[in-house]
C-alpha positions as CSV (number, residue, x, y, z in Angstrom):
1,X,31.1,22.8,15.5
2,X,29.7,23.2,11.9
3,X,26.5,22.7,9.8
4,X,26.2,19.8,7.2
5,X,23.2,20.4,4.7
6,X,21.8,17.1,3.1
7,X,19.9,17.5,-0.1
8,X,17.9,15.4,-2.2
9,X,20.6,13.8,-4.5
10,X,19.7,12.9,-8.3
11,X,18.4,9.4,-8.2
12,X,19.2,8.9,-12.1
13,X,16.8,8.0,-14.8
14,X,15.8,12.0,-15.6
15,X,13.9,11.8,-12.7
16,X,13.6,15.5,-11.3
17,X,11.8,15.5,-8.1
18,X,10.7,12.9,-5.2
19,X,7.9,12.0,-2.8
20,X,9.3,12.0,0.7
21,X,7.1,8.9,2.4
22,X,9.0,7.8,5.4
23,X,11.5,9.9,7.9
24,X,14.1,7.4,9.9
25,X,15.7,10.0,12.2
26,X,13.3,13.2,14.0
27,X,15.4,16.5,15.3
28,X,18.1,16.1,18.2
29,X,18.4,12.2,17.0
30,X,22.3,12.0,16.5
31,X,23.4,10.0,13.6
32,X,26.3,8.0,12.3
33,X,27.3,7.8,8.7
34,X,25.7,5.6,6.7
35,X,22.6,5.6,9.2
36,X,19.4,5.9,7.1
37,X,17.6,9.5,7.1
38,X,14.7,8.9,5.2
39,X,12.8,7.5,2.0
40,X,12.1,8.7,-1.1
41,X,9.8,7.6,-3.9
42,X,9.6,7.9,-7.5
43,X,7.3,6.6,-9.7
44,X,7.0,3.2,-7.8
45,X,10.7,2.8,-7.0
46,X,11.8,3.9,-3.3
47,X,15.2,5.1,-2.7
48,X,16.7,5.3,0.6
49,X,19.1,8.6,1.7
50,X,21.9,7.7,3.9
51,X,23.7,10.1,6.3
52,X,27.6,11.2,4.6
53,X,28.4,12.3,8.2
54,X,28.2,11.8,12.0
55,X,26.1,14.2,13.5
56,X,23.2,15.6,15.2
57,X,19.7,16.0,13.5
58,X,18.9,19.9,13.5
59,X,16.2,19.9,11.1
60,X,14.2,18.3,8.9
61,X,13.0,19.8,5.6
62,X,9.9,18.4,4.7
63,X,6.9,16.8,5.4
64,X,5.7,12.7,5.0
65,X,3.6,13.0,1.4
66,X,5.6,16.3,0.2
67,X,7.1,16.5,-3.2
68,X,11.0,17.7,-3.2
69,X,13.2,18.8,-6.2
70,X,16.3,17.5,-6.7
71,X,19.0,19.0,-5.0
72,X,16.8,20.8,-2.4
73,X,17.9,20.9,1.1
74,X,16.3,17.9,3.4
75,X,18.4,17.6,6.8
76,X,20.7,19.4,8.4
77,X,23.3,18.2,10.6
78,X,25.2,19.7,13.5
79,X,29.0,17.9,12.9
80,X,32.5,18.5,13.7
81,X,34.5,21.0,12.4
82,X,33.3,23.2,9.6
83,X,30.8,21.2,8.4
84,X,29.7,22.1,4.3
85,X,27.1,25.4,6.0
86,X,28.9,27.9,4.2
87,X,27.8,25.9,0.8
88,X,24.4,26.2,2.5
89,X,24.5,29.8,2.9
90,X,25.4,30.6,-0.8
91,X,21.8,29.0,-2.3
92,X,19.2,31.6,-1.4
93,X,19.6,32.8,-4.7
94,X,19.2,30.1,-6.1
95,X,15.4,29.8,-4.9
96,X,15.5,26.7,-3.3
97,X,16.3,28.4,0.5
98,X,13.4,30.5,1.0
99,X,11.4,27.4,1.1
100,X,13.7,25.7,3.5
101,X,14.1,28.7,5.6
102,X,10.2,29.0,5.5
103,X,10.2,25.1,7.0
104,X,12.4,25.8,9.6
105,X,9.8,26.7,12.3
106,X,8.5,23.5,11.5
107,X,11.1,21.7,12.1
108,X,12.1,23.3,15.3
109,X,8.5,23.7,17.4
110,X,10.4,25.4,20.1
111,X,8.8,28.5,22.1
112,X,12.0,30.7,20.8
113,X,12.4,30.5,16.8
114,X,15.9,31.8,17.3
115,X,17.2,28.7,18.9
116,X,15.6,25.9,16.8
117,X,18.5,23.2,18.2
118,X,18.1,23.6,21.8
119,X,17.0,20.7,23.3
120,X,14.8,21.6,26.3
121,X,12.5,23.1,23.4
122,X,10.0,19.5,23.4
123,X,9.5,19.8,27.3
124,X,7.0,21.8,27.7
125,X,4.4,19.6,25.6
126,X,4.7,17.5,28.7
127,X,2.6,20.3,30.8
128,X,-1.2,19.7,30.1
129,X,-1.3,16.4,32.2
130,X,-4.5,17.1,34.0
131,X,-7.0,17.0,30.9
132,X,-7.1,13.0,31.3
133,X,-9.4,13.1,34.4
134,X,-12.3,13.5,32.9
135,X,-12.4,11.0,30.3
136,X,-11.4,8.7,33.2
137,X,-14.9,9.1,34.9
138,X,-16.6,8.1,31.6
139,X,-14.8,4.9,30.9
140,X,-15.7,3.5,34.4
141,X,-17.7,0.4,35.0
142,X,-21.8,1.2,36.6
143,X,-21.1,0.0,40.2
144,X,-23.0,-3.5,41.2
145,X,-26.5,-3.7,42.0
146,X,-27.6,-2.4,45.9
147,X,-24.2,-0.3,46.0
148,X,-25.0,2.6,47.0
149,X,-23.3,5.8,45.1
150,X,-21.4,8.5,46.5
151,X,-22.4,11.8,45.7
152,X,-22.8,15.4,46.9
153,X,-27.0,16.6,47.8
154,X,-26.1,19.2,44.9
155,X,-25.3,16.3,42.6
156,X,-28.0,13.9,43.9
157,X,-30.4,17.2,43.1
158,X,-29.2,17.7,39.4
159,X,-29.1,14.2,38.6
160,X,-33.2,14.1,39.8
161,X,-33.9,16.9,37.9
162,X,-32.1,15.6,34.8
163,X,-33.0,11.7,35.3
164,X,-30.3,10.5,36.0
165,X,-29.8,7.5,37.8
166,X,-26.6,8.3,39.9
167,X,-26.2,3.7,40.0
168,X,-25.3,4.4,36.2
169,X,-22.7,7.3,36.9
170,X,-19.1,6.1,37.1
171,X,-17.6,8.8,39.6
172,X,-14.0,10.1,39.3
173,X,-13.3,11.5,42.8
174,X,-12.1,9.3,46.1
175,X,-13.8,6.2,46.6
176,X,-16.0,6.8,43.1
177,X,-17.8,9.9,44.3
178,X,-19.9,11.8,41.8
179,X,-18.9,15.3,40.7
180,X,-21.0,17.5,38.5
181,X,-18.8,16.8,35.7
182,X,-18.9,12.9,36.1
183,X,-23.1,13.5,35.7
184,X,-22.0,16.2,32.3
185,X,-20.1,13.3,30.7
186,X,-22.8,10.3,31.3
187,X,-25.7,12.8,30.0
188,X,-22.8,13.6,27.0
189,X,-22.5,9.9,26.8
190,X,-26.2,8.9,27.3
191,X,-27.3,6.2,29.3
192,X,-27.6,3.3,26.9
193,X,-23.4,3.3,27.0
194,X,-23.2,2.1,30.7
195,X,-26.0,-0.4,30.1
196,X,-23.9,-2.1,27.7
197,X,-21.1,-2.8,30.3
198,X,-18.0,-3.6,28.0
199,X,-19.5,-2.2,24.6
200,X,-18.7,2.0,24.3
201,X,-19.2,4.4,21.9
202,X,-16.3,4.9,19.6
203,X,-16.7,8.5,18.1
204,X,-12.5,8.6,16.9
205,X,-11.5,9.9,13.8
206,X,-8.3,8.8,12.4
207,X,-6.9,11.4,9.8
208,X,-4.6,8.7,7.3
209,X,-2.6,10.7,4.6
210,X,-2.6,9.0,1.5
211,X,1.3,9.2,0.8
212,X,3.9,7.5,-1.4
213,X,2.9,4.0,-2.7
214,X,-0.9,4.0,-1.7
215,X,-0.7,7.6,-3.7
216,X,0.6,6.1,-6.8
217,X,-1.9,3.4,-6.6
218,X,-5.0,5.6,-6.3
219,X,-3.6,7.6,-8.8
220,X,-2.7,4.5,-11.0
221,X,-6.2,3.2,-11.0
222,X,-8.0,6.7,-11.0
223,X,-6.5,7.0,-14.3
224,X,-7.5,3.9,-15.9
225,X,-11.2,3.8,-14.5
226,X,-11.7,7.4,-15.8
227,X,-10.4,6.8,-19.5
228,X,-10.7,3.1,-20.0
229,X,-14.1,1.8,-20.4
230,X,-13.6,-1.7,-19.1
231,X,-15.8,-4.8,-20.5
232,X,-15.1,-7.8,-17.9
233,X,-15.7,-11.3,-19.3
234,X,-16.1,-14.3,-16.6
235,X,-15.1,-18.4,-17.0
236,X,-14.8,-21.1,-15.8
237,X,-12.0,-23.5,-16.4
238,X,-11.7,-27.3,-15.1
239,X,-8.0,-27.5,-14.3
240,X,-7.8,-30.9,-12.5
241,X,-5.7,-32.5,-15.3
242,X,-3.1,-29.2,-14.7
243,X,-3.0,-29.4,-11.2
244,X,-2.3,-33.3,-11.5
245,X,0.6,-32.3,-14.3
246,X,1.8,-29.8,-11.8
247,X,1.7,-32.3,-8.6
248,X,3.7,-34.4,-11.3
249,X,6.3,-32.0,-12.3
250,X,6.8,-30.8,-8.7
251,X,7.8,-34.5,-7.6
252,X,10.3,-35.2,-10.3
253,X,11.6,-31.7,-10.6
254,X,15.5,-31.1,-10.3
255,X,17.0,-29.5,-7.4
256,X,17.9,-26.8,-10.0
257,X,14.5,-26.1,-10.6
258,X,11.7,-23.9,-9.0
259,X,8.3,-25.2,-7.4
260,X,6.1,-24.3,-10.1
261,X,2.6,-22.5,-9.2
262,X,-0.4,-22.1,-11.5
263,X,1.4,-18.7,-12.8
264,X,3.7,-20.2,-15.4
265,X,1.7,-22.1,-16.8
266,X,-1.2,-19.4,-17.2
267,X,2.0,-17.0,-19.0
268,X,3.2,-19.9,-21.1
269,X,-1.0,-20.4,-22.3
270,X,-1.1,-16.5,-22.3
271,X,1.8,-16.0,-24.9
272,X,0.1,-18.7,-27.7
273,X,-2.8,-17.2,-27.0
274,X,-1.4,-13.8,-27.9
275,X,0.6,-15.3,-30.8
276,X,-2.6,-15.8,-32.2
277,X,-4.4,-12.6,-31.2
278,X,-1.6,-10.2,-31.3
279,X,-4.0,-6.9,-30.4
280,X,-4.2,-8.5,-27.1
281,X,-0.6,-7.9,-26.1
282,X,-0.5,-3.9,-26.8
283,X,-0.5,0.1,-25.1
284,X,-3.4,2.0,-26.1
285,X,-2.2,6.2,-26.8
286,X,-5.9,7.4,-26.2
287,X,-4.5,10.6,-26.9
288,X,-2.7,9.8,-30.2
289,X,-5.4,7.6,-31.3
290,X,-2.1,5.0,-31.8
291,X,-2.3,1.0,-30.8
292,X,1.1,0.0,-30.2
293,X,1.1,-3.7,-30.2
294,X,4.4,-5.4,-28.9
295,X,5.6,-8.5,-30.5
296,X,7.5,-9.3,-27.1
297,X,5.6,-10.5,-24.4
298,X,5.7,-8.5,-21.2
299,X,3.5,-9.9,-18.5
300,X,3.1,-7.9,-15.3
301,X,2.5,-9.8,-12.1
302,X,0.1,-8.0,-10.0
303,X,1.9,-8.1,-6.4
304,X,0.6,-7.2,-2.7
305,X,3.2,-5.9,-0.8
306,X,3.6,-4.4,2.7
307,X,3.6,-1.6,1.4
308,X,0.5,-1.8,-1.3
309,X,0.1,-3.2,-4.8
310,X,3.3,-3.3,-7.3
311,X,3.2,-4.9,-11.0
312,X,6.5,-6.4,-11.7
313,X,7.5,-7.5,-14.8
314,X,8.2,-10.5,-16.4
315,X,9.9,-9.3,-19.9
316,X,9.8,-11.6,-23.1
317,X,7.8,-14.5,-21.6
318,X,7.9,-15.5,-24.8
319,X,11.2,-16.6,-24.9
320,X,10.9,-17.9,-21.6
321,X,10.4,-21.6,-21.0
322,X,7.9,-23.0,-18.4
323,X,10.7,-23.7,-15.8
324,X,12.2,-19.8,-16.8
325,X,8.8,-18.3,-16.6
326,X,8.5,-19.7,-12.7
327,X,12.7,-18.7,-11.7
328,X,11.7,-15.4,-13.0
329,X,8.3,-15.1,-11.5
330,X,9.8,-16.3,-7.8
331,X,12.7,-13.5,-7.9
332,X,10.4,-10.8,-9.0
333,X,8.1,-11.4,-6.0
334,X,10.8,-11.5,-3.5
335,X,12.0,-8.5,-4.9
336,X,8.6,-6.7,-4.9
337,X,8.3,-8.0,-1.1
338,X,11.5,-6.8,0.2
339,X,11.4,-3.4,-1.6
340,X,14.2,-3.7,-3.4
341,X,12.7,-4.3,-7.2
342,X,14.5,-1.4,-9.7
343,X,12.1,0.7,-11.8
344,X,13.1,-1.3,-14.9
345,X,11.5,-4.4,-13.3
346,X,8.5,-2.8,-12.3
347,X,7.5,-0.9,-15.4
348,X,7.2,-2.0,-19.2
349,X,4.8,-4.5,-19.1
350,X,2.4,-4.9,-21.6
351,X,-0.6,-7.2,-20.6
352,X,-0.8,-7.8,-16.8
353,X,-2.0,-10.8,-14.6
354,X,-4.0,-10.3,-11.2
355,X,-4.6,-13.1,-8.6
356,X,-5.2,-13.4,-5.0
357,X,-4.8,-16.9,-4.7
358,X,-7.1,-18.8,-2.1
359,X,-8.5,-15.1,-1.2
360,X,-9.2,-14.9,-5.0
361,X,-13.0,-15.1,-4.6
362,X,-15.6,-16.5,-7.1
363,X,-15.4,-13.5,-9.8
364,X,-13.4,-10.2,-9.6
365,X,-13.7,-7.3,-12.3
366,X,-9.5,-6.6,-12.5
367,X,-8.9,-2.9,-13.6
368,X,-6.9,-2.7,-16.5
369,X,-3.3,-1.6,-16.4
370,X,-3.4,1.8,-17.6
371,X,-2.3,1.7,-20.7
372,X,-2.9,-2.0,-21.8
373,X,-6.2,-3.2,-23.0
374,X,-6.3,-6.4,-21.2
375,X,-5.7,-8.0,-17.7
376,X,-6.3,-11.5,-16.9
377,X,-7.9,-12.7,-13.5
378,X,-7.3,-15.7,-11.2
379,X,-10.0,-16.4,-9.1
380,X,-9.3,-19.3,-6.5
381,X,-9.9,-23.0,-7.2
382,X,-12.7,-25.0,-5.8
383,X,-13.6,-28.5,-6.3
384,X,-17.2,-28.5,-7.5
385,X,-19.3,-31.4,-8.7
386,X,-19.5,-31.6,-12.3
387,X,-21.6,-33.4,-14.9
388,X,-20.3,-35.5,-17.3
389,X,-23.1,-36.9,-19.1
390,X,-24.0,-40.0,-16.5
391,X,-23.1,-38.6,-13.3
392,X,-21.7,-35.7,-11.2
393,X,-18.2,-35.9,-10.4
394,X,-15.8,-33.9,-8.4
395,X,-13.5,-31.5,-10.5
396,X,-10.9,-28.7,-9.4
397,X,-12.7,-25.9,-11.3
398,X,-11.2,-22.0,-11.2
399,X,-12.9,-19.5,-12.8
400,X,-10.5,-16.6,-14.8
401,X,-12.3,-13.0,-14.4
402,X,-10.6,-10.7,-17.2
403,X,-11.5,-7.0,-18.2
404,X,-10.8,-5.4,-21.8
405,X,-10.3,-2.0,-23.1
406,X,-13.7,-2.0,-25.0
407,X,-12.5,0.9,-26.9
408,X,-10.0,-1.1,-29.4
409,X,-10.7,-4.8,-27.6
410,X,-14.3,-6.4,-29.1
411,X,-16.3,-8.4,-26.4
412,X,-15.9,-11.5,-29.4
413,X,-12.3,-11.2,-29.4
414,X,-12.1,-10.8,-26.1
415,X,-14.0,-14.3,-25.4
416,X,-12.0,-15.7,-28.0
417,X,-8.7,-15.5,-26.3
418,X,-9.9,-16.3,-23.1
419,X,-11.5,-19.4,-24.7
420,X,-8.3,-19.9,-26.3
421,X,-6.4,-20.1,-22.9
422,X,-9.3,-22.0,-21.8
423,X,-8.5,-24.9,-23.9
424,X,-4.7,-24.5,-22.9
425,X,-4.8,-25.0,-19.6
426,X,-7.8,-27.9,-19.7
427,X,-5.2,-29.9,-21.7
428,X,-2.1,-28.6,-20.6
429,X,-0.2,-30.7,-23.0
430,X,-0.6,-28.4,-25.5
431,X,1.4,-25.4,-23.7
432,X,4.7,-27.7,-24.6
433,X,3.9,-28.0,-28.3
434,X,5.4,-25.5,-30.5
435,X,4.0,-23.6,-33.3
């Protein structure tokens, strides 16, 4: 039998190191080739390692939330035959073993370090089964009224001198007797908790390690809230005549076509209004001083994932039709959902659109896309009586929350091309006329 060491291959793209975020396989787990190991992440594309070899899991080189180099050790493998160890043994002076060697107690918690692969190592975590007992007498009902409890003179003593009414006590021994240390836990406890017969004190504290995705995310929008001060601008847009156009479409619409949401329509009004307002559709280089504004239209498409939030892209929207603009919108999100988008499809964008759909609230105040100046917000539709100038009738009314880099955005232009799509999607005729 042989060694097989697994290291982080290069994932491509220049990328130089990886976020470990999920493990598939633990030590003494054996493992067939092709079997996944773990998960990587970089940037906001995950990449999954598969196993070259049959084997057996001997150790694991890193933790969930630590970030590898390329080509540093991650698992190794007990296999037939020779196995690739001798590889393995020539990299110490390289610099990358000494950290590997220093995880290897880690890996192997066993009580003798020089046998990390033996397998009755885990057994004796098994030992300390006797500490449940005494939680078990403070998560006992109060007996019912009149029942007399069972306890010890000692313990009746204590509990009169501590006022303690022994009714109260749940009791851990035979038959519910009272110990001393059933009365130490209910004066721990206090007495209101057995009042409240099914309602307890919960005093847990879950330790959650912010790791891959979620990191990116609070890193993401750490980023833009600390250097981008944000002016949000709220309004309200009547779109029964769009919804009505949309009901229409969706009934007469090829079998070759998509359903078609709100969305494409809010990217088709989005890229006129950015043809006329070109400084809406740019990356601000805060550290340059440099606007670069992008005559192609790259809308991002604020996701939610099972794993967290993810922006992919929809690139040159303006040279996408309404039909085009909902394919393209429907295959990003499945691919966002399933984990399989690419990094090209979830970067580049270069104005962004956020929406929760019926969860959408009244207003939201979207953080801006670090570094684009503008994101636009869907807030969900409502019907809501409106006044027409003889009598209040009902409307589908949405109201679109959007935020601006104030730095190089004005709030005037900023209400102007929000007023601009405004007008768009009230008569949505006008998204189909060129020029």
């Amino acid at each position: 039998m042989g060694e097989h060491v697994i290291k982080l291959p290069d994932v491509g793209e220049g990328v130089a190191e990886a976020e470990l975020v999920e493990w598939h396989v633990k030590v003494g787990d054996l493992v067939r080739e092709d079997a996944l190991l773990a998960a990587v992440m970089t940037d906001k594309a995950t990449v999954e390692i598969p196993s070259p070899v049959d084997g057996e899991v001997l150790w694991l080189g890193a933790e969930i939330g630590q970030t590898l180099a390329v080509g540093s050790p991650i698992v190794r493998l007990k296999v037939a035959g020779e196995g690739n160890a001798a590889a393995a043994k020539a990299e110490p002076a390289k610099g990358e073993s000494p950290a590997a060697e220093a995880e290897v107690p880690k890996a192997a918690p066993a009580k003798k370090p020089a046998t990390p692969t033996a397998q009755p190592g885990p057994k004796p975590a098994v030992a300390p089964a006797k500490t449940p007992v005494r939680p078990a007498a403070a998560t006992g009902a109060p007996r019912a009224a009149g029942e007399k409890p069972l306890a010890s003179p000692a313990v009746r003593l204590r509990a009169r001198e501590a006022g303690v009414d022994l009714r109260q006590v749940a009791g851990s021994g035979p038959a519910g007797r009272i110990s001393h240390e059933d009365v130490d836990a209910f004066l721990t406890r206090g007495p209101q908790v057995a009042r409240t017969g099914g309602l307890v004190l919960n005093d847990t504290v879950e330790d959650i390690k912010i790791v891959g995705l979620r990191r990116k995310i609070a890193e993401k929008m750490a980023l833009a809230k600390s250097r981008i001060p944000h002016i949000t601008y709220v309004e309200e847009v009547d779109v029964t005549a769009l919804e009505d156009l949309r009901a229409a479409l969706n009934k007469e619409k090829r079998a070759d076509r998509p359903k078609l949401t709100l969305l494409p329509f809010l990217v088709r009004a989005m890229v006129k209004a950015i043809a006329d307002q070109p400084g809406l559709n740019a990356l601000f280089d805060d550290e340059a001083g440099i606007v670069h504004r992008h005559g192609g239209v790259h809308v991002g498409i604020a996701a939610q994932t099972p794993g967290g939030l993810v922006v992919p892209v929809v690139k040159h929207a303006e040279a996408r039709d309404l039909w085009d603009c909902a394919a393209e919108i429907n295959r990003l999100a499945e691919a966002a959902k399933s984990g399989s988008a690419t990094r090209d499809e979830l970067s580049g964008s270069t104005i962004t659109i956020t929406s929760l759909g019926a969860m959408g609230g009244v207003a939201t105040t979207p953080v801006i896309n670090h570094p684009e100046v503008a994101i636009v917000g869907v807030n969900k539709m409502m019907v809501r009586p409106v006044w027409d100038g003889s009598q209040f009738i009902p409307r589908k009314m949405m109201n679109l929350s959007s935020s601006f880099d104030h730095r190089v955005v004005d709030g005037w232009d900023a209400a102007v091309f929000i007023q601009r799509i405004k007008t768009l999607l009230e008569t949505p005729a006008l998204i189909f006329i060129e020029g």
